[in-house]
Every structure is written in C-alpha cells, then in structure tokens.
C-alpha positions in Angstrom: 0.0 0.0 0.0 1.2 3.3 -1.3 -0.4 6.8 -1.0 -1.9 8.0 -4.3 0.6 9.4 -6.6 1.0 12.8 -8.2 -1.0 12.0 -12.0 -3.6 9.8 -10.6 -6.6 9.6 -8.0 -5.3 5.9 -7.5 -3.2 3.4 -9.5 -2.7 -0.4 -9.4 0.0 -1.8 -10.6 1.8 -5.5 -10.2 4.0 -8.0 -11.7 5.0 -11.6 -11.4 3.6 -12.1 -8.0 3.5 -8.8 -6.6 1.4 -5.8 -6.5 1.1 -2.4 -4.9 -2.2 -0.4 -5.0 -1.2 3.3 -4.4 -4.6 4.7 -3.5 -5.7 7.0 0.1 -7.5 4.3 1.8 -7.3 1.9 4.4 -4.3 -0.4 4.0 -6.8 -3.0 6.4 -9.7 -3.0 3.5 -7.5 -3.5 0.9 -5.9 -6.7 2.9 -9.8 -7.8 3.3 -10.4 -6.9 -0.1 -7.4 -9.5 -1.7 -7.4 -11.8 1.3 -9.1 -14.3 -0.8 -6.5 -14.2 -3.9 -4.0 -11.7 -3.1 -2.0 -12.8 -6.5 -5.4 -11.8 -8.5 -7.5 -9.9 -6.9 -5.7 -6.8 -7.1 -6.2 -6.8 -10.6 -9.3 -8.1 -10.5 -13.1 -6.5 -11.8 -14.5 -6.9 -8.6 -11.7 -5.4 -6.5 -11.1 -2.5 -8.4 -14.8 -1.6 -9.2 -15.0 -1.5 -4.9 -11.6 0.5 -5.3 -13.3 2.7 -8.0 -16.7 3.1 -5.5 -14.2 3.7 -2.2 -12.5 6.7 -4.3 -15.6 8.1 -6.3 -13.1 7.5 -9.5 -13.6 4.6 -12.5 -10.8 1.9 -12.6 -9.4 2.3 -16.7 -8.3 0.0 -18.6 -5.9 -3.2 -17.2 -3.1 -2.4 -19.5 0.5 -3.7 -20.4 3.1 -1.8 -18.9 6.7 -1.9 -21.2 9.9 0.2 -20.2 11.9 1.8 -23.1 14.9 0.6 -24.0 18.1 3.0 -24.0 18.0 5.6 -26.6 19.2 6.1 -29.4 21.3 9.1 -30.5 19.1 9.9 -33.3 15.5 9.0 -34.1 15.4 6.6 -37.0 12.2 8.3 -38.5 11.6 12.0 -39.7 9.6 13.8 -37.0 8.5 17.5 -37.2 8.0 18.8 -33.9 4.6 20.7 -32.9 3.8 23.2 -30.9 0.9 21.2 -28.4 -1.8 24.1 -29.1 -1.5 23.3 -32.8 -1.2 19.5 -32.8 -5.4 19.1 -32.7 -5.4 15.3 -32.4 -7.5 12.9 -30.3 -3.9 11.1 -29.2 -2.8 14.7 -28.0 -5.9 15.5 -25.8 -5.4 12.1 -24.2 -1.9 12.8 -23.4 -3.0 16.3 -21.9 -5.5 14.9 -20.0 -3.1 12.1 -18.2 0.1 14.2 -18.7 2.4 17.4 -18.2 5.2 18.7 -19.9 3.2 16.8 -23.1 5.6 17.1 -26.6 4.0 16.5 -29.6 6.0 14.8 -33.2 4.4 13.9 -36.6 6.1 12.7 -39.4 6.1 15.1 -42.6 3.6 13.5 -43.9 1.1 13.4 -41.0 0.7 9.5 -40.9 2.0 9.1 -37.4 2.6 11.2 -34.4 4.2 10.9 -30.9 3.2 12.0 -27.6 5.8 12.2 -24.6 4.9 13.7 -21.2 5.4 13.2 -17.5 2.9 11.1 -16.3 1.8 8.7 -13.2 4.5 9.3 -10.3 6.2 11.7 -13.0 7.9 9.1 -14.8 8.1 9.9 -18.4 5.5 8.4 -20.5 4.9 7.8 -24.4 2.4 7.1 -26.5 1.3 7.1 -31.1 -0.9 7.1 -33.2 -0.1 5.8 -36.9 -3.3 6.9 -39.4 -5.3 4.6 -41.0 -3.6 5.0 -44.4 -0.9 4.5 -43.1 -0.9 1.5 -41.1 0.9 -1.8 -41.7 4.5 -0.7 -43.0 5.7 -0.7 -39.6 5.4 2.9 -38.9 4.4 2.2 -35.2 7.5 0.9 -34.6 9.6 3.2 -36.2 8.0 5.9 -33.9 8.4 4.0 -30.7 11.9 3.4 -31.4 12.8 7.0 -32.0 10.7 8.1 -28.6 13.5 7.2 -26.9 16.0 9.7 -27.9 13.4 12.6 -27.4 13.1 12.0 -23.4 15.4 12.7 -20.5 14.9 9.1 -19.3 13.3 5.8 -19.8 9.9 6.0 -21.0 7.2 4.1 -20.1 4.0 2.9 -22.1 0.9 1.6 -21.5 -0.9 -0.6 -23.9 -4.3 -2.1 -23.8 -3.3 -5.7 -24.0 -6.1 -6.2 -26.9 -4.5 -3.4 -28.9 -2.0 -5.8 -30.9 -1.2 -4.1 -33.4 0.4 -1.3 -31.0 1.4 -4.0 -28.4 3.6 -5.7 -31.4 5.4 -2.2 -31.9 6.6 -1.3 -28.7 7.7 -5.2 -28.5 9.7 -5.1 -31.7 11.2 -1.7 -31.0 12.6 -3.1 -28.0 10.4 -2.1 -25.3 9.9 -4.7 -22.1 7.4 -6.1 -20.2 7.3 -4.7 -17.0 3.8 -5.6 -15.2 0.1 -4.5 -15.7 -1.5 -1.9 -14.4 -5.1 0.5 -13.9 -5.2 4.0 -13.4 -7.6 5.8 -11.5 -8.8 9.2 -13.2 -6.4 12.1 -13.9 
C-alpha cells in the first residue's frame, strides 16, 4: 500500500507475483479486499470496481506496462516537432489529459505522431498514433523506437493488452514487459 501518486486519484499496478495499490484508503480494507486471492484480486473486476466506488473514480483499462529501451542518438524516422496548441489530435488531448510537460512529433507527412509527457509518479511516458492510411508498414515501430531519444529518461507505455497491433510495436522496438497496471482518473 502506497499513498496516491502525483498523476492519478489511485493506480494499481503489479508484476509476477507482486502488487502495490497506491490509492488513500485503508491499507486494512485492501488486505480484506485481496485476502481471498491476493496474486489476482488486485487486478481483478470486482476489487477495483469497490476500489473505484471507495475513491468516487472509474478503474481504466488493465493495461500492459513496457519500459523503453536505451536511446538512441538519433530518431530513425523523420519527426517535425509541434507546438501542443496546434497539434489538434484525439492522441494529443489524451496525453494532456493524463500528462504534463506533453511534446507533440508527426512525421512530414502526418501519418504518425508521438506523444511524450510526465505522467503517473512523474515518470516519463509515451504514446502514437499511426493513421489509417498509413498503417501496416511498420510505422508504429519506427516511432516508438525514436521516442527514446526525445526523453530525458526511460519511457514508459501503456498498452491495452487487446490493442495488438500497437502492443507488437513497442515489442519489436525493444520495449519490455514490466507488469500491468489500472489508473484511476487524472
């Protein structure tokens, strides 16, 4: 049991056989809660709909968590950065809603952009979009491989496990699996 952290109202998050549940509530209801499976239940419907109704906040989505590998010097794919007022994209107001310090990339011929931004616990965070038309010639992973070099640090994704085609990029540009986890509201 952690506090909540700065980015989210709560967030669960666990691994091979661990988990932590950083949310303000009582560390003794969350034991109760999991007692029954505490290897599951964390990540479980039932437990983090009652998380969701303790905090007055919807659980998202369970999603993959991968970790960057080290960057690059250079990005191997053309990117034209945007100012974040101008870049009027669905991906983008996601980002701002779940991040600060958001950057915004699109290759010059506006089939893929690239969100980075400080996230959950401030830990630098990515996330694309690759257009329609433009899908399935391995843009995706051209522009998670080059997210590296635009950060400070190691970036961190999340992907919605049935989002394959984006959880196949991040894999073959390198990224690792790290856990799962479900965030909490803004």
């Amino acid at each position: 049991m952690l506090p909540a952290p700065p980015g989210a109202r709560a967030v669960v998050v666990g691994g091979s056989a661990w988990h932590v549940v950083a949310a303000d509530v009582d560390p003794d209801w969350v034991a109760a809660a999991v007692a029954h499976d505490p290897l599951a239940a964390p990540l479980g419907a039932r437990f983090l709909a009652a998380l969701g109704d303790r905090i007055g906040h919807e659980p998202g989505v369970v999603d993959a968590v991968l970790v960057s590998p080290p960057a690059g010097l250079e990005p191997g794919v053309p990117l034209r950065a945007l100012p974040v007022e101008a870049a009027a994209h669905p991906r983008v107001d996601r980002a701002l809603a779940h991040r600060r310090d958001v950057r915004v990339w699109t290759t010059p011929d506006g089939g893929g952009l690239l969100a980075v931004g400080r996230g959950v616990a401030d830990r630098w965070e990515v996330s694309v979009e690759v257009e329609p038309w433009a899908r399935g010639r391995g843009l995706g992973t051209a522009l998670v491989a080059a997210a590296p070099a635009l950060a400070p640090g190691p970036l961190w994704a999340q992907v919605a496990p049935a989002n394959s085609a984006s959880l196949r990029a991040f894999l073959a540009a390198g990224y690792r699996p790290v856990g799962a986890e479900v965030l909490f509201g803004p």
